[in-house]
MARBA-3410 file (N, C-alpha, C, O; in Angstrom, 1 decimal):
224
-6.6,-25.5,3.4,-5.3,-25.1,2.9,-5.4,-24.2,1.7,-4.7,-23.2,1.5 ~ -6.5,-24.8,0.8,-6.4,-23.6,0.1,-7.1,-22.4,0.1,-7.0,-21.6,-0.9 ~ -7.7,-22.2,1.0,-8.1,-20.9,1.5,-7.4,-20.1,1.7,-7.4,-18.9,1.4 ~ -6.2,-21.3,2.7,-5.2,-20.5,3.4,-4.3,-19.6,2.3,-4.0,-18.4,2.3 ~ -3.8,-20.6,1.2,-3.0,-20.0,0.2,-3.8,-18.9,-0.5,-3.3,-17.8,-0.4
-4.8,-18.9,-1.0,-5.8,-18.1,-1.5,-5.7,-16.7,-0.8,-5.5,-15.8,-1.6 ~ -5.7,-16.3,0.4,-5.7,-15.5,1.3,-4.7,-14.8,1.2,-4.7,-13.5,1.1 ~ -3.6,-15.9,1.2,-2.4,-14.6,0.9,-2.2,-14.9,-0.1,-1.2,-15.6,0.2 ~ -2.2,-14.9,-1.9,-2.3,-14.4,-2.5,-3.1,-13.0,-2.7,-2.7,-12.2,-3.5 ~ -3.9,-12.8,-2.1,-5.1,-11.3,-2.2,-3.9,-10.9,-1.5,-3.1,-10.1,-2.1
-3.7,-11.2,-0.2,-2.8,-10.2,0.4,-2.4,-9.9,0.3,-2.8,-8.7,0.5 ~ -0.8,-10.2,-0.4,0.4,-9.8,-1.2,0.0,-9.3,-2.4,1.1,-8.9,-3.0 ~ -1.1,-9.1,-3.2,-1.5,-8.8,-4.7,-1.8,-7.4,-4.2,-1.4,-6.4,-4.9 ~ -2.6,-7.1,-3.0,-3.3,-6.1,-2.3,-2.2,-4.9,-2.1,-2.0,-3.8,-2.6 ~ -1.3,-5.9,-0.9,0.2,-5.1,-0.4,0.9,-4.5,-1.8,1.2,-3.3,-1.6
1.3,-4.8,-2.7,1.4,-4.7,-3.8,1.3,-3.8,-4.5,2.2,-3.1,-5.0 ~ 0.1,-3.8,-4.5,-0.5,-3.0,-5.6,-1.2,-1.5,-5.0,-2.0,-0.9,-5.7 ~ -1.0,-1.2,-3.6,-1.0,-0.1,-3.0,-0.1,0.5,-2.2,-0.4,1.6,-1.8 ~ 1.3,-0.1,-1.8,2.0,0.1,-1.3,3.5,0.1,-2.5,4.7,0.0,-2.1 ~ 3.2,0.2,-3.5,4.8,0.0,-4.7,5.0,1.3,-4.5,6.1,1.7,-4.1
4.4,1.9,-4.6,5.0,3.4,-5.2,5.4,3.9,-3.7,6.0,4.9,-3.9 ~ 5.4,3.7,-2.5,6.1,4.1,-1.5,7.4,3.8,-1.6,8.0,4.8,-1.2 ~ 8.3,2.9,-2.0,9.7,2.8,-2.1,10.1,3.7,-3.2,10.9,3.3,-4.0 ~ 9.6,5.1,-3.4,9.6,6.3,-4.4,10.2,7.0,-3.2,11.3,6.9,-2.7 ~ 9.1,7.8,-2.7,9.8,8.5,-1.6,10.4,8.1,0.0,10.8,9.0,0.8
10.2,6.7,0.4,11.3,5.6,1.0,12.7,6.6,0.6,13.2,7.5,1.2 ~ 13.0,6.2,-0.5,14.1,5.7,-1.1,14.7,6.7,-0.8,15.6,6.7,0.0 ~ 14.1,8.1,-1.4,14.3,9.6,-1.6,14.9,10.1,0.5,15.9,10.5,1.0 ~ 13.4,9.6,1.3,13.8,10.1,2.3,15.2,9.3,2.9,16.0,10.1,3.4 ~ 15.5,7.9,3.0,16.4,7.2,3.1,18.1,8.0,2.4,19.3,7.7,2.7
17.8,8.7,1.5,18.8,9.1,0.9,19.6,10.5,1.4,20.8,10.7,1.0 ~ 18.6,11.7,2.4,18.8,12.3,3.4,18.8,11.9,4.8,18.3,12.6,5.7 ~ 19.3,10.7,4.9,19.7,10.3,6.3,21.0,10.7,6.6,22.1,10.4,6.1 ~ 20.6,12.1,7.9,22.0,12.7,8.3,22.1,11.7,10.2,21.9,10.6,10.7 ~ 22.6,13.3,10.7,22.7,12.9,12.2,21.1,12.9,13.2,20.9,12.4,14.3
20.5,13.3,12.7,19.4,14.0,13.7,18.1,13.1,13.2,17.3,12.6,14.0 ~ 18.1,12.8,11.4,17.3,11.9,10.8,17.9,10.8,10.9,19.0,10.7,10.6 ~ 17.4,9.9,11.3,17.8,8.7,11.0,16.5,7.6,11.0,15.4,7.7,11.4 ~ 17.4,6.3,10.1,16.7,5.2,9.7,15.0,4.4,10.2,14.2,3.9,9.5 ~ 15.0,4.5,11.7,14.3,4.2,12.9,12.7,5.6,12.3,11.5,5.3,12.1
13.1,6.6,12.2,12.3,8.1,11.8,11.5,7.6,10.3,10.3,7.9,10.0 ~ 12.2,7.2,9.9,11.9,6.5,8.4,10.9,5.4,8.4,9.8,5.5,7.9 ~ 11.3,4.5,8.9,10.3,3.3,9.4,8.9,3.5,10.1,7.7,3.3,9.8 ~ 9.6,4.0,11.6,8.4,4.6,11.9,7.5,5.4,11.5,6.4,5.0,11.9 ~ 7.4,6.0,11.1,7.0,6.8,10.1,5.6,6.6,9.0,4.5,7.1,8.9
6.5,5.3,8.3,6.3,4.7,7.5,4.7,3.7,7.8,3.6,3.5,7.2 ~ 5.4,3.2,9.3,4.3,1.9,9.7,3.0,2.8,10.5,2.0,2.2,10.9 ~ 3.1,4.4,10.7,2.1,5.0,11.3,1.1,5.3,10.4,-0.1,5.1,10.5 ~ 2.0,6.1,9.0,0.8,6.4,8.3,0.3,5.4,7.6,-0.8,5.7,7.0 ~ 0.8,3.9,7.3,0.1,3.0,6.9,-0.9,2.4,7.5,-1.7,1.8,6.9
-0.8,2.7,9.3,-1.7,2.0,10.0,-3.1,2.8,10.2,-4.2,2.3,10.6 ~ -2.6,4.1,9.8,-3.7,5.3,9.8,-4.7,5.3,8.4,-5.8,5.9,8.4 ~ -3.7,4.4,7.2,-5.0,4.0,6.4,-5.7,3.0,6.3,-6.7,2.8,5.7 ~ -4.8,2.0,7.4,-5.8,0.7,7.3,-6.6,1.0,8.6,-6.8,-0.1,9.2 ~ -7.0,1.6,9.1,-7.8,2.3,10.6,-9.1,2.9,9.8,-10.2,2.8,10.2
-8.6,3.6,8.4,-9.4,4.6,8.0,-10.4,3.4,7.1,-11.5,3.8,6.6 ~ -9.9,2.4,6.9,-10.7,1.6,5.8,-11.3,0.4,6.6,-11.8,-0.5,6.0 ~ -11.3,0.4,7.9,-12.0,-0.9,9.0,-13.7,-0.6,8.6,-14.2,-1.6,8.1 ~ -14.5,0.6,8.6,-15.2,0.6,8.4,-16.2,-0.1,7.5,-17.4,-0.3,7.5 ~ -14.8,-0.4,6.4,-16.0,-1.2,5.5,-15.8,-2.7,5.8,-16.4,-3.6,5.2
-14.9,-2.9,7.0,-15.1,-4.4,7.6,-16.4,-4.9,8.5,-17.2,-5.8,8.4 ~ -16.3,-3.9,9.2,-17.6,-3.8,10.3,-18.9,-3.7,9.7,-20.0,-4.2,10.2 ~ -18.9,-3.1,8.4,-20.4,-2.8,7.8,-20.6,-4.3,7.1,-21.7,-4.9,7.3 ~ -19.9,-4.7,6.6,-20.1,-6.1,6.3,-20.4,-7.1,7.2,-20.5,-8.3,6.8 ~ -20.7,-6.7,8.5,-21.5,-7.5,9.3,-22.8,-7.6,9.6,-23.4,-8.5,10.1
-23.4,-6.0,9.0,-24.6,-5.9,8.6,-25.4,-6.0,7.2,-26.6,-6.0,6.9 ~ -24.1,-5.9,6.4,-25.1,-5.8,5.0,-24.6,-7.0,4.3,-23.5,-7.7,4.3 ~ -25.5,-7.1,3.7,-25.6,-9.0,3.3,-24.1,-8.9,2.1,-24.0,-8.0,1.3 ~ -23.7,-9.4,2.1,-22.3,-10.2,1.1,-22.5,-9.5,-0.4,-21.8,-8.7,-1.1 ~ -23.8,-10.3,-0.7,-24.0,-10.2,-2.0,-23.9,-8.6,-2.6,-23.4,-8.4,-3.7
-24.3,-7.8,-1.9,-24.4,-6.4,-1.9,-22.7,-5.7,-2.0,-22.1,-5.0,-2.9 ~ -22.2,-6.3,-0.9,-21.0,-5.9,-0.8,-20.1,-6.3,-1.6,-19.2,-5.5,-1.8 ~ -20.0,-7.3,-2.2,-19.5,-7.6,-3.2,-19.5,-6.4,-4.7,-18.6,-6.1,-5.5 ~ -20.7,-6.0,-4.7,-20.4,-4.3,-5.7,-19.0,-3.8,-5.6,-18.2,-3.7,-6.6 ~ -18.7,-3.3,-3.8,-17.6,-2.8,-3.8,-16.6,-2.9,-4.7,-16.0,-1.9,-5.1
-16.4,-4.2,-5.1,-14.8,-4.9,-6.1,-15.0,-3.9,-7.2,-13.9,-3.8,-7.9 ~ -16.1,-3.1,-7.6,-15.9,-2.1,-8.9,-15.2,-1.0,-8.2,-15.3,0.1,-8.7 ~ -14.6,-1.2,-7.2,-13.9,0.5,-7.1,-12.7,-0.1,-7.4,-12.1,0.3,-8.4 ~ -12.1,-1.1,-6.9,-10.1,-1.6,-7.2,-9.9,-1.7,-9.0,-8.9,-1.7,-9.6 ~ -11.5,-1.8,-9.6,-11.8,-2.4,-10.9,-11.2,-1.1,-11.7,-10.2,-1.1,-12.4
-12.3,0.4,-11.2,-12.2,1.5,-11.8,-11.0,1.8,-11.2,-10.3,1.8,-12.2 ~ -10.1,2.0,-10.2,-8.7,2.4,-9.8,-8.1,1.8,-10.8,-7.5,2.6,-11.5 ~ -8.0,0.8,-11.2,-7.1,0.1,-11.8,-7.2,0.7,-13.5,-6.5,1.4,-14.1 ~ -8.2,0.2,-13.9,-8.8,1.1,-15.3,-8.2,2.4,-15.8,-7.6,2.7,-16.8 ~ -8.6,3.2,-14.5,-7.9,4.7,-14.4,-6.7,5.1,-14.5,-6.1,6.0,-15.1
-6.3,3.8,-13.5,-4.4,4.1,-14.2,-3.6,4.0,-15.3,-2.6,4.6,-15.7 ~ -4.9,2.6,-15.9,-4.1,2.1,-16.8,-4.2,3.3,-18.5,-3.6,3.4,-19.6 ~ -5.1,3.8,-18.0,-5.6,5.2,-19.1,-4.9,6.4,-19.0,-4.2,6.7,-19.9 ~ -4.9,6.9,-18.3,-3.6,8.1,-17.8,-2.1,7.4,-17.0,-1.6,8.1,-16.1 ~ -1.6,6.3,-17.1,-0.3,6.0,-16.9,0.6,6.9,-17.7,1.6,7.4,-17.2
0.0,7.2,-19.9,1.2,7.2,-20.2,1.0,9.1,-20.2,1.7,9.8,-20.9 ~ 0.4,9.4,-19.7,0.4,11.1,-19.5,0.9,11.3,-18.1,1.1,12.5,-17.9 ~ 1.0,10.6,-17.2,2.1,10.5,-15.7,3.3,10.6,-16.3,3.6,10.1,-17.4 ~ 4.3,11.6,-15.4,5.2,11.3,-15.5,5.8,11.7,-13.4,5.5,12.6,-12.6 ~ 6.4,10.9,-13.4,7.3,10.5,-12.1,8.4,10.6,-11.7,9.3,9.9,-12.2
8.8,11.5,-10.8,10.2,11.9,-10.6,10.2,11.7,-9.3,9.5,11.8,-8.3 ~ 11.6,11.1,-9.8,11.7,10.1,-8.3,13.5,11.0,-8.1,14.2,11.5,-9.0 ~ 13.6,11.0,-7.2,14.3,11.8,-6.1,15.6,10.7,-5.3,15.6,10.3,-4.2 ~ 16.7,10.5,-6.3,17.7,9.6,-5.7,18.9,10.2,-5.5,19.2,11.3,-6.1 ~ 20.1,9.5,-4.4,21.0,10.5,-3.6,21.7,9.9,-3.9,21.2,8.8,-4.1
23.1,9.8,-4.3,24.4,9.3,-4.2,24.8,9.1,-3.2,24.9,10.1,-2.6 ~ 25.1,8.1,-2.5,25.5,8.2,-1.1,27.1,7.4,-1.1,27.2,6.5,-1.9 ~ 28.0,7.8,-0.5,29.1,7.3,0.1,29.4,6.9,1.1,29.6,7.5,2.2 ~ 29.3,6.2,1.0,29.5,5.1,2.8,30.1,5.5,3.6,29.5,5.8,4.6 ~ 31.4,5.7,3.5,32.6,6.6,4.3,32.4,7.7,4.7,33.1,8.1,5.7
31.7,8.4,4.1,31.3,9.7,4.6,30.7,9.4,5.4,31.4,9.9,6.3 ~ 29.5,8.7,6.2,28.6,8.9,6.9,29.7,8.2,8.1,29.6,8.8,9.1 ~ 30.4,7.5,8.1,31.2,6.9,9.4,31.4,8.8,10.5,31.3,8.9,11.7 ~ 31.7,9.8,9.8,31.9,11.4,10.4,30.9,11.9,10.8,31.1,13.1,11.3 ~ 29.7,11.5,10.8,28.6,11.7,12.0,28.4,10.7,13.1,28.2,9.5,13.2
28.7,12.0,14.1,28.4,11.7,15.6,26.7,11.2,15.7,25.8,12.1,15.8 ~ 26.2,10.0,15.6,24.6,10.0,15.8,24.4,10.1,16.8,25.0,9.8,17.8 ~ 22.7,10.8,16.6,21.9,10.9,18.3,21.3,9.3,18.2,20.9,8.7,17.2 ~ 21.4,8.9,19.5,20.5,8.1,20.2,19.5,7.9,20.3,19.6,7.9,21.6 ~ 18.1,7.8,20.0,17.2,8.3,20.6,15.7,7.2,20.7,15.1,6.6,19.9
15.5,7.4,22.2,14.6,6.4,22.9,13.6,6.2,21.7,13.3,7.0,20.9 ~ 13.4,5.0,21.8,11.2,4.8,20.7,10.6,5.6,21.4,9.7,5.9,20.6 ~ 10.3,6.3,22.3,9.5,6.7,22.4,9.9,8.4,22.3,8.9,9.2,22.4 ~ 10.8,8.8,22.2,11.0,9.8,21.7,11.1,10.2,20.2,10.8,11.4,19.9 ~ 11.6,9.0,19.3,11.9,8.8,18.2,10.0,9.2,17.7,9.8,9.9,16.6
8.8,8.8,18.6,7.5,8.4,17.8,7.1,9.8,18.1,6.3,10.2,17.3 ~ 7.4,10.6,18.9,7.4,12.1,19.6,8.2,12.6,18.2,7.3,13.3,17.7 ~ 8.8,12.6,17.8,9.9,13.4,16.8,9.0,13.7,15.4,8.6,12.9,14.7 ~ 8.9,15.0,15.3,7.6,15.6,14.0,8.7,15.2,12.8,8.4,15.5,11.7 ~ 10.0,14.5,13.0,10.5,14.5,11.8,10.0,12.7,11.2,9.6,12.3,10.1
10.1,12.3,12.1,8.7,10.8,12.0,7.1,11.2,11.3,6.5,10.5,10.5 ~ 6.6,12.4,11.6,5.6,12.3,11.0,5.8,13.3,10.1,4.9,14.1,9.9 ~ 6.8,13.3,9.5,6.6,14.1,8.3,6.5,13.0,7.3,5.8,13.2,6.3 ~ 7.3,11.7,7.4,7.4,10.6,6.7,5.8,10.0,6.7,5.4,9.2,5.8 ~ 5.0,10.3,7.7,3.7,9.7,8.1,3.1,10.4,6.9,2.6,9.8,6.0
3.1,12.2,7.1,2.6,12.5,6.5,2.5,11.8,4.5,1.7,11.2,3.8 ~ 3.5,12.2,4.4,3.8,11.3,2.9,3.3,9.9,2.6,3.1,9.5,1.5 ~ 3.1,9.5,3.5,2.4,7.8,3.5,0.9,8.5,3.7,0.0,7.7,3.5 ~ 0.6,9.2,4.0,-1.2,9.1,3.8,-1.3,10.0,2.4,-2.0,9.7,1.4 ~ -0.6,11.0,2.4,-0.7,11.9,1.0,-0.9,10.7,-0.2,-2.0,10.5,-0.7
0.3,10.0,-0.4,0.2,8.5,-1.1,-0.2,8.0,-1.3,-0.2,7.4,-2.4 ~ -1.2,7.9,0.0,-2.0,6.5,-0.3,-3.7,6.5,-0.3,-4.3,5.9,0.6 ~ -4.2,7.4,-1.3,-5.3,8.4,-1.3,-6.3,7.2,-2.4,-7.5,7.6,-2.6 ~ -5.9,6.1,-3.1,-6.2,5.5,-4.0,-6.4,3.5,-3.1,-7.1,2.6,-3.5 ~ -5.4,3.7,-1.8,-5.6,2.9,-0.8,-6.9,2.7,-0.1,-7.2,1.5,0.2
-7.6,3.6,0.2,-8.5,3.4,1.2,-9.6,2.8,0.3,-10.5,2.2,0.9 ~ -9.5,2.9,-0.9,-10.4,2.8,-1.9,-10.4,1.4,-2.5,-11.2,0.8,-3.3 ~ -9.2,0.9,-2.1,-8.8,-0.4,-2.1,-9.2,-1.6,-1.1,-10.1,-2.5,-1.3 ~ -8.3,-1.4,0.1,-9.1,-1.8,1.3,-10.4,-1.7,1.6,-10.8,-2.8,2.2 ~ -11.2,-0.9,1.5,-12.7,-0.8,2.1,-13.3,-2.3,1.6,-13.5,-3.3,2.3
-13.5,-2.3,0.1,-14.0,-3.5,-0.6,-13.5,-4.8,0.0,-14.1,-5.7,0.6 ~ -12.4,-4.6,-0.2,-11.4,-5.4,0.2,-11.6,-6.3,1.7,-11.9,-7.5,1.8 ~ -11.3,-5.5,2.8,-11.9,-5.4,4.4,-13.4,-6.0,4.2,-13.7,-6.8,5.1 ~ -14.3,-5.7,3.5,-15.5,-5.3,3.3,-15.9,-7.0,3.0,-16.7,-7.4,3.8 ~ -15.5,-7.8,2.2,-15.6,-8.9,1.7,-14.4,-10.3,2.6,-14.3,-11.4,2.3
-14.0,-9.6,3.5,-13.0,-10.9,4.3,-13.5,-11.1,5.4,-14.0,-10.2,6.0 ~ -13.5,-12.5,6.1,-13.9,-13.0,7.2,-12.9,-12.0,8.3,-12.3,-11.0,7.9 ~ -12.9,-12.3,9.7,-12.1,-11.9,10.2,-11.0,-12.8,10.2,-10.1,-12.0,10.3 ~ -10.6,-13.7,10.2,-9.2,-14.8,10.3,-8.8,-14.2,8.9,-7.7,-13.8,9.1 ~ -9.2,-13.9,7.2,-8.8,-14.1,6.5,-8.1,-12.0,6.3,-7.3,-11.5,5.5
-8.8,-11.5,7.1,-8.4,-10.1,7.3,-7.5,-9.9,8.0,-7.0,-8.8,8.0 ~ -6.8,-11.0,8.8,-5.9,-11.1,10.1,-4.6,-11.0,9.3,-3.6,-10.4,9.6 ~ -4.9,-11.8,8.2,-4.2,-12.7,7.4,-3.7,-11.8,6.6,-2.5,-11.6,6.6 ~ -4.6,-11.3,5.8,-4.2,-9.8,4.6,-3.3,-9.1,5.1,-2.3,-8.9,4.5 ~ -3.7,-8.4,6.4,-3.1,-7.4,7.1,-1.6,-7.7,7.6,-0.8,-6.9,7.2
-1.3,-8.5,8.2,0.0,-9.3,8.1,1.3,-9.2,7.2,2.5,-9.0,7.3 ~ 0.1,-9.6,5.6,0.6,-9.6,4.8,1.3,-8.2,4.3,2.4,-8.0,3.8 ~ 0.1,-7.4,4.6,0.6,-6.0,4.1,1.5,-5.2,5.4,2.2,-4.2,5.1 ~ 1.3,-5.6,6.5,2.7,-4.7,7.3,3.9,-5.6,7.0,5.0,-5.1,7.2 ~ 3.8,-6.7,6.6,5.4,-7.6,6.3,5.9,-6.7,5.0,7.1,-6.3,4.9
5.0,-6.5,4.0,5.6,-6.0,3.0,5.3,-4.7,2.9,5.7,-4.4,1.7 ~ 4.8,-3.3,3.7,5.7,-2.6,4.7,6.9,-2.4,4.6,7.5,-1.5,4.0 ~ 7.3,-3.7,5.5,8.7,-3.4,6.1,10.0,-4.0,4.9,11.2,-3.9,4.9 ~ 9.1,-4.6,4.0,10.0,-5.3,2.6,10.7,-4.2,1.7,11.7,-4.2,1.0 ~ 9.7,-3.3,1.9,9.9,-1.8,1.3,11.3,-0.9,1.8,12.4,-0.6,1.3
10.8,-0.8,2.9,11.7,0.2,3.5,13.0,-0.7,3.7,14.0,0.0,3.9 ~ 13.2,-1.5,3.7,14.2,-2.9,3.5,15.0,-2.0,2.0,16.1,-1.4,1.8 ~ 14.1,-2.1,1.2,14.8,-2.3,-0.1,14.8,-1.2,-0.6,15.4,-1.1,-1.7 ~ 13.9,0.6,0.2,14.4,1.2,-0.6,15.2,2.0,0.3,15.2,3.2,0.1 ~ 15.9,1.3,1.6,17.1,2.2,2.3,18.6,1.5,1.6,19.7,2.0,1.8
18.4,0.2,0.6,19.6,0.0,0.0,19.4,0.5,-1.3,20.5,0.8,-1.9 ~ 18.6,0.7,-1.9,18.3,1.5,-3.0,19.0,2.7,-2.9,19.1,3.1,-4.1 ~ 19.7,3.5,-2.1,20.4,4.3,-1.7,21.7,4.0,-2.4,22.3,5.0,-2.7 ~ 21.9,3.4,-2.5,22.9,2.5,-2.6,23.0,2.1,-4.1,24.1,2.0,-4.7 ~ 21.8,2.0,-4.7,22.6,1.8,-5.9,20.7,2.4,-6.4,19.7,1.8,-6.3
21.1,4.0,-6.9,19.8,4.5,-7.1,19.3,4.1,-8.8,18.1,4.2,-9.0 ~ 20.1,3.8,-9.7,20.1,3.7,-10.9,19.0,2.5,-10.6,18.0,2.7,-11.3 ~ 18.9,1.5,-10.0,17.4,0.4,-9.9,16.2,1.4,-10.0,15.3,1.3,-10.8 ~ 16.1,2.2,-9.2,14.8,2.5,-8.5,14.0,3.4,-9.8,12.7,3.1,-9.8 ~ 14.6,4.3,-10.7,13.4,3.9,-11.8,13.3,2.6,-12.5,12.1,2.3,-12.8
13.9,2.0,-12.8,13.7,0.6,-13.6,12.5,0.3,-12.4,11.3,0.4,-12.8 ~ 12.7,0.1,-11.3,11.4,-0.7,-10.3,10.4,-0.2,-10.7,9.5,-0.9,-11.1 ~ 10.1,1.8,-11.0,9.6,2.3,-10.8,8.5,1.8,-12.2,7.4,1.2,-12.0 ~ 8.9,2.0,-13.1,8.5,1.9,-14.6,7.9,0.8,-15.2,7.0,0.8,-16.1 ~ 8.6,-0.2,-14.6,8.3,-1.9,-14.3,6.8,-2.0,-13.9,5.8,-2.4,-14.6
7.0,-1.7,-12.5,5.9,-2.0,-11.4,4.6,-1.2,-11.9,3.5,-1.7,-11.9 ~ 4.9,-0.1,-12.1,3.6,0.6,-12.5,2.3,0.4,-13.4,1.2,0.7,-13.3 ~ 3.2,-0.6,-14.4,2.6,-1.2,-15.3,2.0,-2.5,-15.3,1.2,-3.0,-16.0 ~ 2.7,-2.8,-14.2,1.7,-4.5,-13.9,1.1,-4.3,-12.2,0.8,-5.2,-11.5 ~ 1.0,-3.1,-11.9,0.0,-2.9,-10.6,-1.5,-2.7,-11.4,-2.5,-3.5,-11.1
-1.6,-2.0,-12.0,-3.2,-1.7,-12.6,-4.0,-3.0,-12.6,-5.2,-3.1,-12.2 ~ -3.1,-4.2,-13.4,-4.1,-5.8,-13.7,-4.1,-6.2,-12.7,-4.9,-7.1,-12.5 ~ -3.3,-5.6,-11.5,-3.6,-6.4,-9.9,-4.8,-6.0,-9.2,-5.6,-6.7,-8.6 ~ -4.9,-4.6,-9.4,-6.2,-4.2,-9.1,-7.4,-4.4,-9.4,-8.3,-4.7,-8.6 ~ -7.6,-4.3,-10.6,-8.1,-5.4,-11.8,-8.7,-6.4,-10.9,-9.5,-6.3,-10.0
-8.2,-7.5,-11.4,-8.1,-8.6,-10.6,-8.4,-9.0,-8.9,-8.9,-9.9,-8.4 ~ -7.8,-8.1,-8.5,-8.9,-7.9,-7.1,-10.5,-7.8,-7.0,-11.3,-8.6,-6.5 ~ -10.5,-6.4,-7.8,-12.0,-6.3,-7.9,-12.9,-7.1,-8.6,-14.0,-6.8,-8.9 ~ -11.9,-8.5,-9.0,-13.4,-9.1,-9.9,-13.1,-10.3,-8.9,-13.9,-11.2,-8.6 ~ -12.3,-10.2,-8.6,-12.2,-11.6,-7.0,-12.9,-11.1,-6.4,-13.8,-12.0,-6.3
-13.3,-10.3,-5.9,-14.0,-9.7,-5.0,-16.2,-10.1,-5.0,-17.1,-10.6,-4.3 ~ -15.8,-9.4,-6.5,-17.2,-9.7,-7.5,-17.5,-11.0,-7.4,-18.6,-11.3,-7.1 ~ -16.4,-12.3,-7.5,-16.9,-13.1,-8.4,-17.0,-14.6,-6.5,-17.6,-15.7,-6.3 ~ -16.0,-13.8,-5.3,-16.3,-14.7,-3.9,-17.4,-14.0,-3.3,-18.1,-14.7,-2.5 ~ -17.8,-12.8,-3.6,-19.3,-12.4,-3.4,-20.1,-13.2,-3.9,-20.6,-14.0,-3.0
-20.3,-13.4,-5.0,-21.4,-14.0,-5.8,-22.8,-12.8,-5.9,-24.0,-12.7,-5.7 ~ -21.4,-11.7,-6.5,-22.6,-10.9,-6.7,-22.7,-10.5,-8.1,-22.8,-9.3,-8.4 ~ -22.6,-11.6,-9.3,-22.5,-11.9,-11.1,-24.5,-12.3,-10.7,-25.2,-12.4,-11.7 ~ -25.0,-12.5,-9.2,-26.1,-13.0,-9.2,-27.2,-11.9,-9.4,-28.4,-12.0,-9.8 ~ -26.4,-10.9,-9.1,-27.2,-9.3,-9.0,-27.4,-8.7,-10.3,-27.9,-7.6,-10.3
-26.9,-9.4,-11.4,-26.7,-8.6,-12.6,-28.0,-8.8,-13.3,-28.4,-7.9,-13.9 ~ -29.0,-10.1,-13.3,-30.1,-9.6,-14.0,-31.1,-9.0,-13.6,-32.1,-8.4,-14.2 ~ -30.9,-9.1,-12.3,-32.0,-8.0,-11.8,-31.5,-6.3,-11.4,-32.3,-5.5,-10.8 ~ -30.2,-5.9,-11.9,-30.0,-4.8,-12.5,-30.5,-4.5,-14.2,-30.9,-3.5,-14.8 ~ -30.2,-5.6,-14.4,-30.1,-5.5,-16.1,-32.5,-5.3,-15.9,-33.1,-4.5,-16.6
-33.2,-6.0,-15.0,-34.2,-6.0,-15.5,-34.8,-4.4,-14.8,-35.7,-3.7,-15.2 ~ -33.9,-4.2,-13.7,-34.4,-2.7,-13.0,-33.9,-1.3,-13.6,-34.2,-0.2,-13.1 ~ -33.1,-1.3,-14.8,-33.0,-0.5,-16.1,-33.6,-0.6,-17.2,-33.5,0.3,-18.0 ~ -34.3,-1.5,-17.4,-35.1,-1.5,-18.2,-36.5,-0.9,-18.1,-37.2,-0.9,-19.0
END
């Protein structure tokens, strides 16, 4: 049981802390929803190029079947330095976030198209949103690999879950963010600042369910 809870805590700390800043431009594309774009384009979209980075980071799951634990456990210094990195150039970022006024009643005067899933996944206006979710998420793969890298498979089953639920918790929250855009920098400013210690914190979980704190004197004696 407590594995179980353990598991998804990483999960959700994971989902988190590589997936916040997509309810930025969520929110933004959600806020140009006419007749031809619509909500379904957004989503989908959304769950392709996310699946295109967790596709792109399997490999460091598979290698961990060959390379002993202890080794792999290193990895946790990349979520360590991502996180570090942010937290040192956060206050020279600056973020502009892209929010619409929307009126409800107006939109009742579009005629919408209908359009099949499987035409909807055909539609390049779907993967323009794909596109944006991989541009994004360039600091993700860098996350997952370690990450993938150091999980059983039931406990990766598990992670992954975690992070297409919260995915879809996003686009949940930033097609109502539409709706009332004055939140979405507060989220934005907020969140920014307490994702860094999650990464953080990943990578020394990572370090410390390795048991690779075991590798340190015989670094410390192979520098010498």
């Amino acid at each position: 049981m407590n594995w179980l809870m353990n598991t998804l805590i990483i999960g959700f700390s994971a989902a988190v802390a590589t997936t916040f800043d997509d309810n930025i431009y969520l929110t933004a594309f959600f806020g140009k929803i006419n007749r031809t774009f619509r909500p379904k384009h957004i989503i989908l979209g959304e769950y392709v190029g996310f699946s295109v980075l967790v596709f792109a980071s399997l490999p460091g799951y598979f290698g961990s079947l060959i390379i002993p634990e202890i080794w792999i456990g290193l990895l946790g210094f990349l979520p360590i330095l991502i996180g570090i990195t942010h937290l040192i150039s956060r206050e020279d970022e600056q973020y502009t976030v892209q929010t619409v006024s929307v009126k409800l009643p107006s939109r009742t005067k579009f005629k919408y198209q209908n359009q099949s899933l499987w035409k909807t996944i055909k539609d390049p206006q779907t993967y323009r949103v794909s596109a944006a979710t991989i541009a994004n998420g360039g600091n993700n793969i860098g996350i997952y690999v370690p990450l993938f890298a150091s999980s059983s498979f039931h406990s990766l089953s598990i992670i992954l879950f975690v992070c297409y639920l919260t995915v879809g918790l996003w686009c949940f929250l930033s097609f109502h963010l539409t709706r009332n855009p004055l939140m979405t920098p507060v989220l934005t400013r907020y969140g920014r600042k307490i994702f860094p210690f999650i990464l953080i914190w990943l990578g020394l979980t990572i370090l410390i369910e390795n048991k690779t704190y075991q590798l340190l004197p015989n670094i410390a004696v192979f520098s010498n």
